[in-house]
N, C-alpha and C positions, 0 to 999 in steps of 0.2 A: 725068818720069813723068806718066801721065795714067791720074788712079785715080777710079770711080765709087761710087756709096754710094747705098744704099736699106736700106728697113727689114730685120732680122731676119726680124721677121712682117711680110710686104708689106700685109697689110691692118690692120695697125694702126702707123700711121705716130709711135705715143708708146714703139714699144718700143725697144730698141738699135739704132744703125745700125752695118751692117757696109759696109766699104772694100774695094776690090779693084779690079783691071783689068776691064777690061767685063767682057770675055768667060770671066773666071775670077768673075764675079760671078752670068753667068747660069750656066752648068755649076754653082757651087753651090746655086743650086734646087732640082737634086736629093739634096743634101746638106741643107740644111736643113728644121729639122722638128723635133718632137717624137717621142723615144724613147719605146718602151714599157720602158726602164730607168729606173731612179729612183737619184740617189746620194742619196748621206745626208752629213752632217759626222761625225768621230768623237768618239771619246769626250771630254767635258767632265768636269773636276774642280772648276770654278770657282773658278778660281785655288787650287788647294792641289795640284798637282804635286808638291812637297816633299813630301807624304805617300802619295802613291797610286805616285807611281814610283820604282823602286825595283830596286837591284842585287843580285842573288840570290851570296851571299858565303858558303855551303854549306850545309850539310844536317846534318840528327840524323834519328834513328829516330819511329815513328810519322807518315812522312809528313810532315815539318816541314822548311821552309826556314828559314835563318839569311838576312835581310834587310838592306840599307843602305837607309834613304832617300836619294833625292838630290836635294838642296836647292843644289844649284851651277846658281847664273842664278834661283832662283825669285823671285816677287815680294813677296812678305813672308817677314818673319824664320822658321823653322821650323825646331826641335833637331834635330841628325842627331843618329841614334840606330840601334844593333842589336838585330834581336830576332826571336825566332823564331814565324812564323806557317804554316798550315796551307799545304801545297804547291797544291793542290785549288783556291785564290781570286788565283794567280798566273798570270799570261797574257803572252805577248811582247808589248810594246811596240812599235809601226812609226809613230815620229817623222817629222815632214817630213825631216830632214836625214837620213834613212833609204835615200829615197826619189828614182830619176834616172828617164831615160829606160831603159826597160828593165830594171830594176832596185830590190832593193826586199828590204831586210835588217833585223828587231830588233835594235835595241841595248839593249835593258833590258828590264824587267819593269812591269806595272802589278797591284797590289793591286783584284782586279775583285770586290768586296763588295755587289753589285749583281743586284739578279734583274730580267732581263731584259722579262720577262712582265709583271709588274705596272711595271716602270718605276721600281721608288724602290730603296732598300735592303736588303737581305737582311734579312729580321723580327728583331727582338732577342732573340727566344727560338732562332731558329733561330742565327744568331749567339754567344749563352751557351753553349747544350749543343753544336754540331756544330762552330764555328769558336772558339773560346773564348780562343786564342792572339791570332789577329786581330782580337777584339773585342778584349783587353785593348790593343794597340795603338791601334787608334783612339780608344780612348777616351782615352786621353793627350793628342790633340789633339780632344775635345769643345769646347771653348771654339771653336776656329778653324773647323772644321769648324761648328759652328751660326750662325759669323756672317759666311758666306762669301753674298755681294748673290744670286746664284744661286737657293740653299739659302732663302734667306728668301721670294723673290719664287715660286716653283714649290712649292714645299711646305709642309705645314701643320707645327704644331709638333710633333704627333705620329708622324711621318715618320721611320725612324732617318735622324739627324743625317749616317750616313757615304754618304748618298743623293750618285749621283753624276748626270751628264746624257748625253742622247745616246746612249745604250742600250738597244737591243732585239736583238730574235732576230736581225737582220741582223749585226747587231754581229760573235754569233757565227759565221757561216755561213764553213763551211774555205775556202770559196776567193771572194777578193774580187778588183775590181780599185781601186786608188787614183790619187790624182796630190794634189799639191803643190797649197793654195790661192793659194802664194803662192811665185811662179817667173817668170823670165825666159822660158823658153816652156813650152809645154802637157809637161808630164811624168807620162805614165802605165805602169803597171806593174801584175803579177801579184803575189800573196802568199797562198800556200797555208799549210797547218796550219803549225806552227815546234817544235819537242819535243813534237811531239803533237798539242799546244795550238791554237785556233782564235789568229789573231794578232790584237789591236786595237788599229786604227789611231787616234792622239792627233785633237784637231780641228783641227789644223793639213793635213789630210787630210784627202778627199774617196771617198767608197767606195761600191763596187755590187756586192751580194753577188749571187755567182753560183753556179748548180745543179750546175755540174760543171768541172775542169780546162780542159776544153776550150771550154766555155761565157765561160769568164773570158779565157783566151788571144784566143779569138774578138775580145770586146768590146775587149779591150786592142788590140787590131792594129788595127780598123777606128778607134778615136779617135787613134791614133799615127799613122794614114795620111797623107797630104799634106792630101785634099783638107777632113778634121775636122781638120786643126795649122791648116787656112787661115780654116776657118770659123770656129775660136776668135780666133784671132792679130786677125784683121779685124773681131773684134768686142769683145773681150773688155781688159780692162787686166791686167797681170800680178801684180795684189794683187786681181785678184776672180775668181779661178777658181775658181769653188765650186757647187754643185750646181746651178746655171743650164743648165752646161753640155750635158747630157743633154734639157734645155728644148729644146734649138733644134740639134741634131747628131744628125740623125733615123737611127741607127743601130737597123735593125731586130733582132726579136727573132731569138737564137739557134734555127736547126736542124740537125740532128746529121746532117739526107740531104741539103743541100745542100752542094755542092761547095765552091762559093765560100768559103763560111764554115768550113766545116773547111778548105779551107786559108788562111785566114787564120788559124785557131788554133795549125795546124804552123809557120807561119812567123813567131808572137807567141814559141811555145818557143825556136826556133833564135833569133831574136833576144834574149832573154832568156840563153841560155845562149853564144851569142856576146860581151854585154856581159860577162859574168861571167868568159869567159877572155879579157877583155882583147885580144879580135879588132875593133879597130875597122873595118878595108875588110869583115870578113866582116859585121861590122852594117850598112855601107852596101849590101851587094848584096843582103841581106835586107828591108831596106826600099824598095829600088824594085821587088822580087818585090811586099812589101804597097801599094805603091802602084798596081801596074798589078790585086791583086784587089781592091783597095778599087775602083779605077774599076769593075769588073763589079758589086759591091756596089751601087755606087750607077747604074749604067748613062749612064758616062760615057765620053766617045768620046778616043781618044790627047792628041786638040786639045785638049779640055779638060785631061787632067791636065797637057798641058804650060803650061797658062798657068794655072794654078793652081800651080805650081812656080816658074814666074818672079814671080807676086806671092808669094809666097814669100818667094823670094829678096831681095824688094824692100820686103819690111816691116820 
């Protein structure tokens, strides 16, 4: 094999370098760059998982769930306990293990006690009189909750205590796309509203909230493309795929008149709902449809995607 390397950014020779075949090194030139997308990491609990997530084990009147915590795998000791708190401050969960190529499922609940806006925890007045279930909850674990390294170093001591991280308005935004920090190769995916609910993705996940269905479909296809799986893969280790990646996978902004991009968005769905019925030949011929409009996306010629497929294949 005979594989070439230059910078990420060619004019700054201290940033990452990427690997590849010559000729699948210049073709991605015009693959690399800076997005006018931004991801984010998601939600941080600061190590208290054991309390904030959480298995929804049914329901009473007034809008109340009956809660589990789940404290299996957490890192310090925390009482499983049930109890009923307000339905209104529960949100899907979308864990890495959630989380494939094309694919992309809740498996629990996270207690979102958090306003987004100001960034710290829902006020304690507002907490008493409107949440008063879920206040008395958390307050069972005030001790763990105030002495979690997180909580101590970002807030002051008058801060309520159930302050989580990693939270804003993007947080909420019904349709995102994600991927895995931490994967064998680049694995991204759609995840729209889930029982309603805007979904929030753990920090074990990587997320770019997006304006509309199609918006999100869009951005999902062009980074699941050949020629951004090449640009990652050749630069990237597969324990630091984390919001870098938008840095340097110059995936333009979504338009809803250009062709190219709405149909990479149709054919983000059909891959997405192909994965889902277990069609794997129909997810391979849908991804060489997004590989040949990811080349027009990026105005790359047959030549290039084909050697951009072979180092691929060769990494």
């Amino acid at each position: 094999r005979s594989w070439h390397a230059e910078p990420v950014d060619r004019k700054d020779p201290t940033s990452a370098w990427i690997t590849a075949r010559r000729k699948a090194l210049r073709a991605l030139h015009n693959v690399l760059g800076k997005s006018p997308y931004a991801a984010h990491a998601g939600s941080f609990t600061g190590g208290a998982n054991g309390i904030y997530w959480v298995e929804i084990v049914g329901e009473r009147p007034g809008a109340l769930s009956i809660i589990a915590n789940m404290t299996e795998g957490a890192k310090r000791v925390i009482p499983s306990t049930q109890v009923a708190v307000e339905t209104e401050l529960l949100h899907p969960l979308l864990r890495g293990r959630d989380v494939g190529r094309w694919s992309a499922t809740p498996s629990a609940h996270i207690l979102m006690a958090q306003d987004p806006e100001t960034r710290r925890g829902i006020a304690v007045e507002t907490m008493e009189q409107k949440y008063p279930k879920a206040h008395a909850y958390l307050n069972k674990f005030e001790k763990i909750l105030k002495s979690r390294a997180a909580f101590r170093r970002y807030f002051r001591e008058t801060d309520p205590y159930w302050s989580m991280f990693n939270i804003s308005p993007f947080t909420f935004a019904p349709w995102k796309v994600v991927w895995r920090e931490q994967a064998s190769t680049f694995t991204a995916a759609v995840i729209g509203a889930h029982e309603k609910r805007p979904v929030v993705p753990d920090h074990k996940l990587m997320m770019v909230a997006a304006n509309s269905r199609a918006e999100a479909n869009y951005l999902c296809a062009a980074l699941n493309s050949a020629p951004a799986s090449l640009a990652v893969a050749a630069y990237a280790i597969s324990i630091q795929m984390d919001t870098h990646i938008l840095e340097n996978v110059a995936v333009p902004q979504f338009e809803k008149g250009n062709r190219t991009h709405v149909r990479l968005a149709e054919l983000s769905e059909a891959a997405h709902k192909a994965v889902a019925a277990g069609h794997a030949t129909e997810v391979k011929k849908v991804e060489e449809q997004i590989d040949l409009a990811a080349a027009r996306l990026w105005h790359l010629s047959d030549d290039d995607v084909a050697e951009i497929k072979r180092s691929l294949e060769e990494a």
